[in-house]
C-alpha positions in Angstrom: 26.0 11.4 19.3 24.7 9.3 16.5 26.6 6.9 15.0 26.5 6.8 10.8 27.1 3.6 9.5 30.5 2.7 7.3 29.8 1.8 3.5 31.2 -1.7 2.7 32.0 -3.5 -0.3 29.4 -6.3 -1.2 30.9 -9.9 -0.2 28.8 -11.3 -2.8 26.7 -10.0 -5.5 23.2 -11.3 -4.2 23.9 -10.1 -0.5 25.5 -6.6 -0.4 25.2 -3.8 2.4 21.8 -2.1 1.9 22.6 1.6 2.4 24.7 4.4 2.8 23.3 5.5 6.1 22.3 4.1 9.3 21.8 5.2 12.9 19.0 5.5 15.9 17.6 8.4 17.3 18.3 10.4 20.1 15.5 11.9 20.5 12.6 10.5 22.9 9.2 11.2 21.7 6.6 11.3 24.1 3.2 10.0 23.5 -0.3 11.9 23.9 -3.8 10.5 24.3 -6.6 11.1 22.0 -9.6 10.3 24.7 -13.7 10.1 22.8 -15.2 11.1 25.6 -13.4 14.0 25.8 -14.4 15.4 22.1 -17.2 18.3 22.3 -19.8 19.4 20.4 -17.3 22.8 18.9 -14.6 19.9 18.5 -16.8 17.6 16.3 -18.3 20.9 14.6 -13.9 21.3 13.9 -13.9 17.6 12.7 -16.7 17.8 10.2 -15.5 21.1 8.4 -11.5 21.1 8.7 -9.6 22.3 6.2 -9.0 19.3 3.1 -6.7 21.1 0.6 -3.8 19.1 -0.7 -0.2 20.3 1.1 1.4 22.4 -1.1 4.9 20.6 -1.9 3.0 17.4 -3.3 3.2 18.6 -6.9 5.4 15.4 -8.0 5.2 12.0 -6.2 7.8 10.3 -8.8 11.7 9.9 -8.7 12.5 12.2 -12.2 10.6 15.6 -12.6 7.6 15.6 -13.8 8.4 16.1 -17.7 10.0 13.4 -17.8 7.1 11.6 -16.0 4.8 12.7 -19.1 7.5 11.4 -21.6 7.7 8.1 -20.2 3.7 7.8 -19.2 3.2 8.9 -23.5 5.7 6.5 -24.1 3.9 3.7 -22.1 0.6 3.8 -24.4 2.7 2.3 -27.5 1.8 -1.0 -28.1 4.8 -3.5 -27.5 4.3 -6.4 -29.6 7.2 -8.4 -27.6 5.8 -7.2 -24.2 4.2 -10.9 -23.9 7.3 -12.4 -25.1 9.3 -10.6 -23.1 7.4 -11.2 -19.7 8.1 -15.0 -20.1 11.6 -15.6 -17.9 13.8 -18.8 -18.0 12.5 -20.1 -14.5 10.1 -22.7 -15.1 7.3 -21.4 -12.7 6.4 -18.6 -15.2 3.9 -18.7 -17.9 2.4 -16.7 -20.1 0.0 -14.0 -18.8 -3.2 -14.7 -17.5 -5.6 -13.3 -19.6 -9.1 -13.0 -18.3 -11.8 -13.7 -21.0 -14.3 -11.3 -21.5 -17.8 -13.4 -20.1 -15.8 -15.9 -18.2 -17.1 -16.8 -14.9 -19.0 -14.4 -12.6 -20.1 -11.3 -14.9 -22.6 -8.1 -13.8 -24.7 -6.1 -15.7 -25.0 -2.6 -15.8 -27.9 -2.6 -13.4 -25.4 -4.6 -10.7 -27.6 -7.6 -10.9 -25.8 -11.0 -11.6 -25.9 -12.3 -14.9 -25.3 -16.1 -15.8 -22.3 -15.7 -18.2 -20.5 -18.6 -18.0 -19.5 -21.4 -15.5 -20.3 -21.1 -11.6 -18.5 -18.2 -9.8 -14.6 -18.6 -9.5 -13.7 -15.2 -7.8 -13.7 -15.6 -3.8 -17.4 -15.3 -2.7 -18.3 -11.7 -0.9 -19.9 -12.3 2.5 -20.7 -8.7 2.9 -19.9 -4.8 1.3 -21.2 -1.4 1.9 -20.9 2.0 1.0 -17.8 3.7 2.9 -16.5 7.4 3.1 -17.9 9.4 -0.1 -15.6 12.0 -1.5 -14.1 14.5 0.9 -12.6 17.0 -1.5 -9.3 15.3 -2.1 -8.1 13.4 -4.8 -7.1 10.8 -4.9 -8.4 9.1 -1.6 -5.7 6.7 -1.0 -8.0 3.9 0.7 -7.3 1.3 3.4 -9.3 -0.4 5.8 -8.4 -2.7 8.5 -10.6 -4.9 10.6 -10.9 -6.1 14.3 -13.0 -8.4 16.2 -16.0 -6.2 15.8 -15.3 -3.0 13.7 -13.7 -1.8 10.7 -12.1 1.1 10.3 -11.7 3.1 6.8 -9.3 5.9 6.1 -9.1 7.8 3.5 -7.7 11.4 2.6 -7.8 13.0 5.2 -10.1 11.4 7.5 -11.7 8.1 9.1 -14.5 5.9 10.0 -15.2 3.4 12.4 -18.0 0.8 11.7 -19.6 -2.0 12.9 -19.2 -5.5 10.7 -22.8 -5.0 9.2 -21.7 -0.8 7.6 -23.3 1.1 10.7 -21.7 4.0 10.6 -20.3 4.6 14.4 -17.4 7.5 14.4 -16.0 10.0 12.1 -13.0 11.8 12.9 -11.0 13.7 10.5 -7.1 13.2 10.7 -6.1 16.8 11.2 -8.3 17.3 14.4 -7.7 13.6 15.7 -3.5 14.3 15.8 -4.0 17.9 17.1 -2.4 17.3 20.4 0.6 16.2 18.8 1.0 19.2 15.5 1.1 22.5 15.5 -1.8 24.8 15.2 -2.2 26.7 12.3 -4.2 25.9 8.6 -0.8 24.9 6.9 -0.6 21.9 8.3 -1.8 19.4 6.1 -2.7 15.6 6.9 -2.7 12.6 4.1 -1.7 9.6 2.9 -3.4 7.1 5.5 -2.3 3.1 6.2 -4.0 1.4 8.9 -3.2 -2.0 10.0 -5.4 -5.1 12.5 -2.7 -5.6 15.0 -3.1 -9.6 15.4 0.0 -10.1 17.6 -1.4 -7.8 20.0 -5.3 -7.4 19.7 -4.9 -3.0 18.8 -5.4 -0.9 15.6 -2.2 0.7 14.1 -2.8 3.6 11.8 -0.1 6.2 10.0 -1.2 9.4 8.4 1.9 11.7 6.6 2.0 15.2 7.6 3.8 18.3 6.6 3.9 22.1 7.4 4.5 25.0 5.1 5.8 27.2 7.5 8.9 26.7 8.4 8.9 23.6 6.2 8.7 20.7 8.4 7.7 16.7 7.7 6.1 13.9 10.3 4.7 10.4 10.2 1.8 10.8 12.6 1.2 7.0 14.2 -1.7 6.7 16.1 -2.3 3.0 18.4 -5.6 1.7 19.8 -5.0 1.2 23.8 -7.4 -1.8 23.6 -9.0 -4.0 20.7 -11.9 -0.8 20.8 -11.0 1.8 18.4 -14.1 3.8 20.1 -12.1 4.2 23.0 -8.6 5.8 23.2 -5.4 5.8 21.5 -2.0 7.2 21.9 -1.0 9.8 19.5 2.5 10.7 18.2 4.4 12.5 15.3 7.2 11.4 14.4 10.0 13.8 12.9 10.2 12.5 9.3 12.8 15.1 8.0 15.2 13.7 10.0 17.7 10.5 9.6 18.2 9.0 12.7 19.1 12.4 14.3 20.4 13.9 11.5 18.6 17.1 10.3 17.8 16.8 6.5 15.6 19.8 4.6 13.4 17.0 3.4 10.1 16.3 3.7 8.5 12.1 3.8 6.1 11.3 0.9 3.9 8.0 0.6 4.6 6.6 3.7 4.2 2.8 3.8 2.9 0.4 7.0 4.3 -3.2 8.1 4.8 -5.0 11.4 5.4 -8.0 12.9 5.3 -9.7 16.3 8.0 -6.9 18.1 8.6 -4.0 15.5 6.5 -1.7 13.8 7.7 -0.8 10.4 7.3 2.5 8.4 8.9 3.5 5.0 8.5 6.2 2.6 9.9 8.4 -0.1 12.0 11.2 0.7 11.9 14.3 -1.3 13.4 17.8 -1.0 11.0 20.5 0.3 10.3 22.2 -3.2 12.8 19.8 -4.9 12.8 16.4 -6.0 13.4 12.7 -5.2 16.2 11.7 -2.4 16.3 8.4 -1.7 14.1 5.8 0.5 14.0 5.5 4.3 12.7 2.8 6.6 11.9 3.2 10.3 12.2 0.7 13.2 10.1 1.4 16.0 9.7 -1.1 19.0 6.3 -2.2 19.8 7.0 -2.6 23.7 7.5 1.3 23.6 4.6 2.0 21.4 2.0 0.5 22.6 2.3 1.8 25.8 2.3 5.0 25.1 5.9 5.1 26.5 8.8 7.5 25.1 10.0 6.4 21.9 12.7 5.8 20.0 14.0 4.8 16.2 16.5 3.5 13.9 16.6 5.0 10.2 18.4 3.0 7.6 18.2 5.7 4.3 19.5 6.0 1.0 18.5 2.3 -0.1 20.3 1.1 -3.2 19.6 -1.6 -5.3 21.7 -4.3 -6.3 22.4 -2.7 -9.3 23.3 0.7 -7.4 20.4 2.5 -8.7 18.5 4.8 -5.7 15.2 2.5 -4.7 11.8 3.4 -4.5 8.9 2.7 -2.6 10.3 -0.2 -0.6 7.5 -1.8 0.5 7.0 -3.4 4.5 5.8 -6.6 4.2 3.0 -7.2 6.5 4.0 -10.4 8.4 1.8 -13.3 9.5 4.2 -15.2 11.4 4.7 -17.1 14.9 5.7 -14.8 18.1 9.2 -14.2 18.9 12.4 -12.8 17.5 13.0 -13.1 13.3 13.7 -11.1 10.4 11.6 -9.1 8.8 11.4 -8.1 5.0 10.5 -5.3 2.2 10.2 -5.6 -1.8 10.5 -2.9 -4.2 10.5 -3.1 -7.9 13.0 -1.0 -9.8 11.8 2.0 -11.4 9.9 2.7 -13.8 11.0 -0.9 -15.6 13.0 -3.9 -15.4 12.9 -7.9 -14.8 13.7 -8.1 -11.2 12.5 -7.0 -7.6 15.0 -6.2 -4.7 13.8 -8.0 -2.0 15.6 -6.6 1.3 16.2 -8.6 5.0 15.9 -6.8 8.2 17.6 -9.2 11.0 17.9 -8.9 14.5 15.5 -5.5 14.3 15.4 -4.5 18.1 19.3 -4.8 18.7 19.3 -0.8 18.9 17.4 -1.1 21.9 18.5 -4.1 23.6 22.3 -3.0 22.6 22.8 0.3 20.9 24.1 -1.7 18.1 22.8 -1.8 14.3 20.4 -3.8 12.8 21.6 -5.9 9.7 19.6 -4.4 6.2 20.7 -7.0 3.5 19.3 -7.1 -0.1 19.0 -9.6 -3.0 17.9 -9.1 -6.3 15.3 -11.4 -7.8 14.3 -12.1 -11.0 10.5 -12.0 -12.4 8.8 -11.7 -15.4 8.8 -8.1 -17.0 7.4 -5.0 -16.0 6.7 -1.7 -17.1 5.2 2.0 -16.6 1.6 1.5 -17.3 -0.4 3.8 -19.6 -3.4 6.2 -18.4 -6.7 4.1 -18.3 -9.3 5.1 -20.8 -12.7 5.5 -19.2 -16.2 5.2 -20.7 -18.3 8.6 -21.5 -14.9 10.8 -21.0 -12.0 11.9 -22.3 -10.7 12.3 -19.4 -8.0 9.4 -19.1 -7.8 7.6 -14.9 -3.8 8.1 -13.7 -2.9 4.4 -13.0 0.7 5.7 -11.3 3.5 3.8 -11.7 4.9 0.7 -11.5 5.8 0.5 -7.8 5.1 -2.0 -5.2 1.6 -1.5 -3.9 0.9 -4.2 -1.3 3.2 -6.9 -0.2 2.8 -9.6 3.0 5.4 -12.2 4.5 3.8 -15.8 5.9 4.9 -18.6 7.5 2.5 -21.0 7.5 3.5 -24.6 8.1 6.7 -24.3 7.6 6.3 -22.4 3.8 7.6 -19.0 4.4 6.6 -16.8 1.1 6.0 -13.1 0.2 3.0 -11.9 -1.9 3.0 -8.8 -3.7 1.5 -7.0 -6.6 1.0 -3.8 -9.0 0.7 -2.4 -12.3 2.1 -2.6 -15.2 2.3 -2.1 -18.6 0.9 -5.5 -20.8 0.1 -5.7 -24.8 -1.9 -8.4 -25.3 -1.9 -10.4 -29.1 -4.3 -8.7 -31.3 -4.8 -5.4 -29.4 -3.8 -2.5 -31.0 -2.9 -0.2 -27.7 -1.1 -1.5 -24.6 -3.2 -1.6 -21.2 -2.5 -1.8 -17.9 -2.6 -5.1 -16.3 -1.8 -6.3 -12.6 1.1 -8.1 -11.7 1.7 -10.1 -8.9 3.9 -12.6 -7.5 4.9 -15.2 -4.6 8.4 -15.4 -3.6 10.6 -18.5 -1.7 11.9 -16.5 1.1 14.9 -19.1 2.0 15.4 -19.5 -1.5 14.7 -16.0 -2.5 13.1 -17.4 -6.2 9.9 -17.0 -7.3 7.5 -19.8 -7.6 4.8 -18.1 -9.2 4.0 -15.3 -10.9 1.6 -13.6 -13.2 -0.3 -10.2 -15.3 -3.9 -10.5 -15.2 -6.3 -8.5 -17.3 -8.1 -8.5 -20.6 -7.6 -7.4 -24.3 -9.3 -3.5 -24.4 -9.3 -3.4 -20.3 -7.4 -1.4 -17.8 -6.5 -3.1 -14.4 -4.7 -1.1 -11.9 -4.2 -0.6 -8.2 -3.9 -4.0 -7.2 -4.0 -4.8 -3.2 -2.8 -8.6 -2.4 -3.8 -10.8 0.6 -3.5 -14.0 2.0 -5.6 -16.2 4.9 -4.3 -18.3 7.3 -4.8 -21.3 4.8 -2.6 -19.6 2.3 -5.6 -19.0 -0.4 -4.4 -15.2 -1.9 -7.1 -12.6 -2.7 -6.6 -9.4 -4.8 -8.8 -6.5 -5.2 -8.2 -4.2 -7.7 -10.0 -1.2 -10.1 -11.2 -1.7 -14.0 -11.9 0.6 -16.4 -12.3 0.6 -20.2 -13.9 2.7 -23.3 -17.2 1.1 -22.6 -16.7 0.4 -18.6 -16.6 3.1 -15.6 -14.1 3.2 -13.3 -15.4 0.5 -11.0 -13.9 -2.2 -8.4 -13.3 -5.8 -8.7 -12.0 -9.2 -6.7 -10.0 -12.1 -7.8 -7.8 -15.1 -5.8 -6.6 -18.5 -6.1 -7.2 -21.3 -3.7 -3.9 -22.5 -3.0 -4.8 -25.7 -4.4 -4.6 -24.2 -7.8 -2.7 -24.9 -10.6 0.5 -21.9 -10.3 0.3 -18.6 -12.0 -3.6 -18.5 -12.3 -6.0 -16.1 -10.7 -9.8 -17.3 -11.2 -12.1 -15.2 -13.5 -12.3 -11.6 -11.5 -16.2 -10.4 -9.8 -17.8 -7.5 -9.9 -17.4 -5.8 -6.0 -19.2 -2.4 -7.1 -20.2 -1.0 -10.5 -18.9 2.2 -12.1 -21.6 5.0 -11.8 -20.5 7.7 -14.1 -17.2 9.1 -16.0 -14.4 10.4 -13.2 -13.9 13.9 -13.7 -10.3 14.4 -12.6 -8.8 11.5 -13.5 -6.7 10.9 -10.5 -7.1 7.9 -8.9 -5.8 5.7 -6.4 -3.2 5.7 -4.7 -3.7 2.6 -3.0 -6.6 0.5 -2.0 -6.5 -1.4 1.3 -6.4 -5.0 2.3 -6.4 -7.3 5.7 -7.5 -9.8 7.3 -10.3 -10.4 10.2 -9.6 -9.8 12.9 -11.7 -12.3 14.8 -11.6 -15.2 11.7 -8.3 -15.6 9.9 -9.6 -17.2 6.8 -11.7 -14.1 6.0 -10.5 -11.0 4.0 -11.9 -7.3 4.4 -11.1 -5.1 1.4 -11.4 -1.2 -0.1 -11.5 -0.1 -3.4 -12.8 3.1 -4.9 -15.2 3.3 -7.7 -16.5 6.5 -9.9 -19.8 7.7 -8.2 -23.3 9.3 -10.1 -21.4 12.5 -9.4 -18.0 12.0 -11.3 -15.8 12.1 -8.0 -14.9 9.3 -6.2 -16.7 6.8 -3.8 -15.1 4.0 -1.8 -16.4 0.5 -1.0 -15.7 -2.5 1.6 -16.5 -6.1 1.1 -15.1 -9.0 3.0 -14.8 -12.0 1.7 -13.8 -16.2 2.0 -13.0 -19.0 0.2 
């Protein structure tokens, strides 16, 4: 039987206990194999054509109904002339925002050829970028990519690539067909929201996709695992029950799942909402790579209901992707609090296998830090529409953990909400920030946009030599929705990102206005010190189009 965790009281105000439930599963999931050379020509026909309407239930994605959603997003175009002030905090490593000047830098013109605007470029030099996975009839597309010795892999909503380094395009498999052996048959099950991680620890490609089922109502986290370093060979396949906690039955369903791992454990968190209700609380999901990757039975432990410090329900706690030495440590998430505040929970996962060398709990510990402001951002105005781009919320996009010679951080960034002096309506700006992990301060921290600009969807990276790299979207009343790179050597002076680059140009007005969710971030997986990135961008057509570049200082 399942064990369910006590509630204590906190011992201290900064480290309290993390959750109201706790306990490992049962259950023992067994693995299956997707196998390429076993796909024929009637399954690739299936692949090309599958169904790509959105699952039913995902009609609100934020934790207060959806009128209230609209009050607060309304409420977020008002300019704030204290937002700057406010966004300054007592700790001496913030400043004020960094405001990119219009012309600084590396600029484009509208034909996409470079343009010499100011000084030499700042923004991380691109080595390479093509033209990924064009609209497939969702929206939004919820890019990632991730990249290996010799491919790159893109996923979108609800399918993915595999290409070669140079954009050749080598395999496409849509989501639904590729996690058949594990899901039901039947058209109402739906596939989306993809992460997909480079393995670096052990040499394989990790990829999530959610998935749900109208009827009966059921949820899954479908993981998927590379049995070599070649995603054009074969992976094991599973689907994960999502509804339940540890093996507790629950009637909810998992949105927005989230990706992280580390040398042992695989990491996956999410949202969890009613089936036609609303928010719940969030979960996070241990799994143990020795079981995994082998395409053994497997097993979890659920921690759920996450609190913050201030006992309000979390949201979106975020895995942090870690870059660390091998062996045994503790890993960590970041959330921010919703939709507003002046703090991040950062939460502590130690000793994360003892389930399974044991049967005992894992510790899940939580401290509140303190940062400069942030807020709800407003809807980005885009050029030749009314048509205003959804920039979300203010939750925790992207977030990593490294160790590197002996300085143990954790980077992470998203939107927010900024008013800048002598601009008459707020805009949306991204915010980002490095974090002491023994110390649990932050050393620096920052917004970055420009007076009249939108800046949202912000995905945050480091190399091996601790320079960061962010990708994010920009939009304005005379700009398309287009995509854009910035960084800091870590040499430079704190709280500064270098004067942004033009990655791929804005072709035409988006017609729905949805965009997002995420864009997608990682590292190379055969050169440490070089970045792969995906972005979207509005296409000749008015839907959306996605774009890789990797880059290096």
């Amino acid at each position: 039987m399942a064990k369910r965790k006590k509630e204590t009281k906190p011992a201290a105000d900064v480290h309290d206990q993390a959750y109201s439930g706790g306990s490992g599963s049962t259950r023992v999931l067994q693995a299956a194999t997707y196998d390429p050379a076993t796909v024929t020509p009637e399954m690739l026909s299936t692949l090309i054509n599958s169904d790509v309407k959105k699952p039913s239930w995902k009609t609100n994605k934020y934790p207060v109904d959806i009128e209230e959603f609209r009050r607060l997003q309304k409420a977020a175009e008002r300019s704030d002339n204290d937002t700057k002030t406010a966004l300054k905090v007592a700790d001496t490593a913030s400043g004020d925002a960094d405001e990119e000047i219009a012309g600084e830098g590396f600029e484009m013109a509208e034909d996409g050829t470079a343009t010499a605007a100011g000084p030499a470029p700042l923004a991380p030099p691109v080595t390479s970028g093509f033209e990924a996975i064009p609209a497939t009839g969702w929206v939004p597309p919820d890019c990632v990519c991730a990249a290996g010795p010799s491919h790159v892999i893109v996923a979108v909503n609800a399918e993915f690539r595999i290409y070669s380094k140079t954009g050749s395009m080598l395999r496409r498999t849509v989501a639904s067909s590729f996690f058949s052996p594990v899901l039901p048959a039947g058209a109402s099950v739906k596939v989306f929201d993809p992460r997909i991680l480079w393995d670096h620890y052990n040499g394989r490609y990790l990829m999530i996709f959610a998935a749900t089922q109208t009827s009966p109502a059921r949820s899954w986290c479908c993981v998927a695992v590379t049995k070599t370093a070649d995603p054009m060979g074969a992976w094991w396949l599973y689907a994960l029950d999502s509804a339940v906690d540890g093996s507790n039955p629950t009637s909810n369903w998992q949105d927005y799942p989230m990706l992280g791992m580390d040398p042992n454990a695989v990491y996956i968190s999410g949202n969890q909402f009613k089936v036609g209700g609303g928010f719940q609380y969030a979960k996070i999901r241990i799994l143990n790579k020795s079981e995994l990757y082998a395409g053994a039975p497997v097993r979890w432990y659920d921690f759920w209901n996450l609190k913050n410090p201030n006992g309000s329900v979390a949201f979106t706690v975020q895995p942090c992707v870690h870059y660390r030495g091998i062996g045994a440590g503790d890993a960590y998430f970041v959330n921010a609090i919703w939709p507003s505040a002046g703090n991040l929970t950062v939460w502590t996962l130690s000793d994360p296998l003892r389930y399974w060398r044991d049967g005992g709990a894992p510790t899940l510990s939580k401290v509140s830090v303190p940062c400069r402001s942030y807020d709800l951002p407003p809807q980005a105005k885009q050029k030749g529409s009314a048509t205003t781009i959804n920039t979300n919320d203010s939750r925790i996009l992207s977030a990593i953990y490294q160790n590197a010679g002996g300085v143990l951080r954790i980077w992470a960034a998203h939107t927010s909400k900024i008013s800048w002096s002598g601009d008459s309506e707020a805009r949306s700006a991204v915010q980002w920030y490095e974090i002491d992990v023994p110390t649990k301060r932050v050393i620096q921290q920052n917004g970055f946009g420009q007076s009249g600009a939108y800046y949202f969807y912000p995905a945050i990276q480091t190399d091996i030599n601790r320079n960061a790299f962010v990708v994010f979207g920009r939009s304005s009343a005379a700009e398309f929705a287009h995509l854009r790179i910035t960084g800091r050597r870590v040499t430079a002076p704190l709280n500064d990102l270098e004067g942004s680059a033009l990655l791929k140009i804005g072709e035409s007005a988006h017609t729905s206005g949805r965009w997002g969710d995420y864009f997608g971030i990682g590292r190379d997986g055969a050169d440490a010190s070089k970045i792969w990135a995906v972005g979207e961008y509005a296409e000749s057509s008015g839907f959306w189009g996605t774009f890789v570049v990797s880059t290096k200082y």
